[in-house]
C-alpha positions as CSV (number, residue, x, y, z in Angstrom):
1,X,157.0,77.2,152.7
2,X,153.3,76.6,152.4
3,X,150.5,78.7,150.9
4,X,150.0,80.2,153.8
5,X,153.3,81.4,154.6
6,X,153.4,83.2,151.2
7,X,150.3,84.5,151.8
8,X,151.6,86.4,155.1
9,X,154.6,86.9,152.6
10,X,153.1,88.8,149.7
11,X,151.1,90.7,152.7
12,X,153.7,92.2,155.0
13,X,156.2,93.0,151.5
14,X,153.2,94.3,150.1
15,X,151.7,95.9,153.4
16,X,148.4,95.1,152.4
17,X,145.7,92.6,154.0
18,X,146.2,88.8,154.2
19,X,142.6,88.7,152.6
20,X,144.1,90.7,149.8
21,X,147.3,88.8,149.4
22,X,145.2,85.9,148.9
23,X,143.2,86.8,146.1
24,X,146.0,88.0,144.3
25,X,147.8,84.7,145.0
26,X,144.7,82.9,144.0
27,X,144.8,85.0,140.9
28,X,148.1,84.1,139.6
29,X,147.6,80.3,140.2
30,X,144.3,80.6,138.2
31,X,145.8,82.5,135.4
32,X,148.6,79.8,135.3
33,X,146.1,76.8,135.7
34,X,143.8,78.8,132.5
35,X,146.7,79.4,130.5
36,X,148.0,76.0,130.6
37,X,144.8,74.1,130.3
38,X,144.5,76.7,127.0
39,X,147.8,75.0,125.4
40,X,149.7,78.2,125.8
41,X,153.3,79.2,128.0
42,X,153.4,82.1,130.9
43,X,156.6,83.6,130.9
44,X,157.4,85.7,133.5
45,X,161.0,87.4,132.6
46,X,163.6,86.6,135.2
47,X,161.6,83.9,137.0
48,X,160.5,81.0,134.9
49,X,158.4,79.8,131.9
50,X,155.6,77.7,132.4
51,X,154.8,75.7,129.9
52,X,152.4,72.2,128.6
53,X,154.6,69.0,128.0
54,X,153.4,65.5,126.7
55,X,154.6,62.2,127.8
56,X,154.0,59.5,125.2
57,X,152.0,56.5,125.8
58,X,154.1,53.4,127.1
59,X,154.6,50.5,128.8
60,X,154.6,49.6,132.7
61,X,155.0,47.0,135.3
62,X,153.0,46.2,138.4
63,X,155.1,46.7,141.1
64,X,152.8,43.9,142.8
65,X,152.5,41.6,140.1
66,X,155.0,42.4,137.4
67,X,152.1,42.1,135.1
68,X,152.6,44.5,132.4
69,X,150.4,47.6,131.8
70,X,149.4,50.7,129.8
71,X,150.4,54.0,130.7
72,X,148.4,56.0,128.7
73,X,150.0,59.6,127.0
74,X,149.6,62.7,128.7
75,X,150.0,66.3,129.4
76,X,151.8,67.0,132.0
77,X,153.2,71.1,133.8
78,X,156.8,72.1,133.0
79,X,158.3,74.8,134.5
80,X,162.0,76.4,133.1
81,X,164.0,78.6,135.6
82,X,165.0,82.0,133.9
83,X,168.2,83.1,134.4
84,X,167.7,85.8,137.3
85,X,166.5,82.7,139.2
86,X,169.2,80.5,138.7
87,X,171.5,83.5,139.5
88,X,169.9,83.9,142.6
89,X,170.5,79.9,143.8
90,X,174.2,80.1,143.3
């Protein structure tokens, strides 16, 4: 499913505009991308937690090369299924 096909989603479920369904969309992904970039989780019960991991700093190899290299530590998006999700997949 792309963006867009949620967008005519939310719309038709919602039976409100496609312009409409967008924004709210848009919305949610900003509040997510805000909230994470802040350090914090969204939890929304019964679907998921998103949340800010970190990867430590380590060691590579140059698929090319097989010179070694530095990956350098980062933060990187989590995201944990709540339970009415899993439920759902079964």
């Amino acid at each position: 499913m792309t963006k867009a096909d949620l967008v005519d989603k939310m719309a038709k479920d919602a039976d409100i505009a496609k312009v409409a369904a967008g924004k709210a969309l848009d919305s949610l992904i900003d509040a997510v991308t805000r909230t994470l970039k802040k350090g914090d989780k969204l939890a929304l019960i019964g679907f998921g937690t998103f949340s800010v991991g970190k990867r430590k700093a380590r060691t590579g190899r140059n698929p090319q090369t097989g010179a070694a290299i530095k990956i350098p530590a980062r933060k990187v998006p989590r995201f944990s299924a709540g339970k009415t999700l899993k439920d759902a997949l079964r």
